[in-house]
N, C-alpha and C positions, 0 to 999 in steps of 0.2 A: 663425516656422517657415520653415525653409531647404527648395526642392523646386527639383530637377535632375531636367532633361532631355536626353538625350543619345542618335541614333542609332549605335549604335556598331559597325555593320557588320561583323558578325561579332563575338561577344564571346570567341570563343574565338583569334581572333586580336589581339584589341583586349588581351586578354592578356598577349599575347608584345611589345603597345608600351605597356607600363606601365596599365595600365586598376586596378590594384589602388591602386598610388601617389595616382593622378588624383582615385578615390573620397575619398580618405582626406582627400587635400587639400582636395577642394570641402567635406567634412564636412557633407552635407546630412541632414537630418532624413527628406526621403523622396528617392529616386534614381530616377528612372523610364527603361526603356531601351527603346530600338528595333531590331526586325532585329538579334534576338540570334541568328539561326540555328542554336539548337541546342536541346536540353532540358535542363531543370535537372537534375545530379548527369554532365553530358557531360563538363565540368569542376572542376577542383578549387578554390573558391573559399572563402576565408573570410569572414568579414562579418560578425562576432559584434555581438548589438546589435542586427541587425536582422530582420524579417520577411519573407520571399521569397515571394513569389508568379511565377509563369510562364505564361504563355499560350505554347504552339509551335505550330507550324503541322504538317498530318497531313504534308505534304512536306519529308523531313527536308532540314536545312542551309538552311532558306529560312524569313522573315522575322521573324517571331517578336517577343515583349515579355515582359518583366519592369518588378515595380518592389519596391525592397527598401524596407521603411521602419521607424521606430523604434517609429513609435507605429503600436499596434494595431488595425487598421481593424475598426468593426462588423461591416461583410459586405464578400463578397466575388464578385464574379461576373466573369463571362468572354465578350467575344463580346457582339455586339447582341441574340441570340436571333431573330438570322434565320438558317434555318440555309445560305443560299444565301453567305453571307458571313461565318459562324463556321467556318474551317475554314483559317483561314490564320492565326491563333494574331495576330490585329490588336487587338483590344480587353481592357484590364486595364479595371475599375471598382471601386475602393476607397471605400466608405462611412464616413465620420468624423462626428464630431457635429457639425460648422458645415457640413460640406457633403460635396459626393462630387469623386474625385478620378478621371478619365478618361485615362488612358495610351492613346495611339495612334499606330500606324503606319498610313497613310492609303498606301492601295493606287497604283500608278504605271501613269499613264496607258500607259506605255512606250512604245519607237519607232514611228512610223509611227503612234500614236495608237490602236494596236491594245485599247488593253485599255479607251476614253475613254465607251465606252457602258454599261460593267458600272460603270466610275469615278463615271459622273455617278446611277447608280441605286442606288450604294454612298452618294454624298454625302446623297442627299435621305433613304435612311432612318435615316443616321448622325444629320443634324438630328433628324427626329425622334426618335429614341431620346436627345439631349443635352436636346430641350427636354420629355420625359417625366420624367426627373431633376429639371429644372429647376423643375417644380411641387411637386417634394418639397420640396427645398432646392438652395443654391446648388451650381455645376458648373464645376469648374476641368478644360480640355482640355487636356492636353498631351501633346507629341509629333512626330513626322515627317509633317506635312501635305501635302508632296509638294507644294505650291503657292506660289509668288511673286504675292503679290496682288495689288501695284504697280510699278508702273514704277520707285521708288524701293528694291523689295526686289528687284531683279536689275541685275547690272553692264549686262548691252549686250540690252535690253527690245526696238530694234525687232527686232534677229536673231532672237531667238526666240520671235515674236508665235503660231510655230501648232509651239512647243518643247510637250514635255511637263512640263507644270509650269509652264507660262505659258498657254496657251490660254486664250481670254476664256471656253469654256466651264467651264472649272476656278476659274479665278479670279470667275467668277460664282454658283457653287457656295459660295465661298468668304464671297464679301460676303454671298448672303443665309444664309450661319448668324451670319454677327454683327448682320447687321440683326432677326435673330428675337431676339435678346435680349444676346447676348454682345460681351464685349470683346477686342482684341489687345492684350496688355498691354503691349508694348515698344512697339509704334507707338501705343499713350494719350501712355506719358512722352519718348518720345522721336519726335516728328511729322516733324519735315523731317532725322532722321539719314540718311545716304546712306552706301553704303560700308559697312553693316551686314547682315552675313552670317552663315551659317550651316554653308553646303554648298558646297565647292567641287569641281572634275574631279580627278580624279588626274593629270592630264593634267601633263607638265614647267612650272614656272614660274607653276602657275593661282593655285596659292594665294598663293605668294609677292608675286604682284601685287594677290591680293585682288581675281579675277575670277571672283566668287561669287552665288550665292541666298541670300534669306532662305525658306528651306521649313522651318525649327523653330520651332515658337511654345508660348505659354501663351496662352490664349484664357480666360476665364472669365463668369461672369454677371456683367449690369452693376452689381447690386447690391453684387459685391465691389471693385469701383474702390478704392474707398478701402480699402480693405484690405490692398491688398498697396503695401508701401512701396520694394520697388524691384528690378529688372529687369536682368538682365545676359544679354551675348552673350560667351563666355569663347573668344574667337576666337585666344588664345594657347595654346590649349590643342588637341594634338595626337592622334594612337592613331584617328582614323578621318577621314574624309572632310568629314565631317559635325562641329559640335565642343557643347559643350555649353550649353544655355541655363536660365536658373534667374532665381527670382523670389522674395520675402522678403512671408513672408501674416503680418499682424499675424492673433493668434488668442485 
């Protein structure tokens, strides 16, 4: 089973830079998206073959998730069921028979670190709602984590020691949901990769140098390590900011 993850920063603009093409190419079994900014039927898409599901946010044109997939999920829900943090359209949860599938866009500290108090009170009841799942069956998270965990998942770590998205508060949020039970499955198979990104600025020349974060991941319970047999950062691949990450789950 082939699963893409991709913030794709407007999907009604990611549109107009080939996003249909992209799909087609990766031919993933599920596609999961971040900061679609819009509502399903805003645009005209086709996707025959697959299942659509949407979470939007009540503020239209702002964050947003989708994940479209082949196969039929048992249930289907929305939102941690807090309702202090279901209201910005951040959590998809797909139920399948080996496990549950978590789409997310993890909320941005933003500048000046304004938003880092609701961020760290969103991460600790995010864990617990991944490790509530967790005692059903297993729990694959994927999505816009909004965090560089290591110094090895950002180009220039000390500049941005108190950046949003590197803060050791964020990044401490970060290790203890994988210490509670889960895996980063790109840094399992690939430990000392450097130069392995995700998100870069818009900013002239950033990406071309590949002066990037890693803030997209697949996380999952440790129990599925061996399961999934391989990991990719599709860092050639263009139409937003952010590019797509996917991983191959024996099933």
């Amino acid at each position: 089973m082939k699963i893409i993850s991709w913030n794709i920063n407007g999907l009604r603009a990611c549109l107009k830079k080939g996003f249909l093409d992209i799909f087609k190419q990766l031919d993933a079994d599920i596609f999961c998206l971040q900061e679609t900014k819009m509502e399903q039927g805003q645009a005209e898409i086709d996707l025959s073959g697959y299942h659509e599901y949407w979470n939007s946010a009540d503020k239209k044109g702002y964050s947003g998730t989708a994940i479209f997939t082949k196969i039929p999920p048992m249930t289907v829900t929305y939102g941690m069921g807090i309702d202090e943090h279901d209201h910005e359209g951040r959590i998809i949860t797909l139920e399948f028979e080996e496990f549950y599938l978590v789409n997310v866009y993890v909320p941005n500290s933003k500048r000046e670190l304004l938003r880092l108090d609701y961020r760290m009170k969103w991460e600790d009841d995010f864990r617990e709602f991944a490790l509530k799942l967790d005692k059903t069956k297993p729990v694959i998270i994927c999505g816009d984590l909004n965090c560089a965990h290591q110094a090895i998942d950002i180009k220039n770590a000390k500049s941005n020691t108190r950046s949003a998205g590197f803060t050791e508060e964020e990044r401490g949020k970060l290790t203890a949901l994988l210490a509670s039970g889960f895996t980063d499955f790109y840094r399992y198979y690939n430990p000392d990769k450097h130069d392995a990104y995700t998100w870069w600025s818009f900013m002239p020349g950033v990406r071309e140098k590949n002066v990037g974060w890693r803030i997209d991941y697949f996380l999952g319970s440790d129990r599925l390590t061996d399961k999934v047999t391989h990991t990719e950062i599709h860092a050639d691949i263009y139409g937003s900011d952010h590019c797509p990450v996917g991983i191959m789950l024996e099933t």
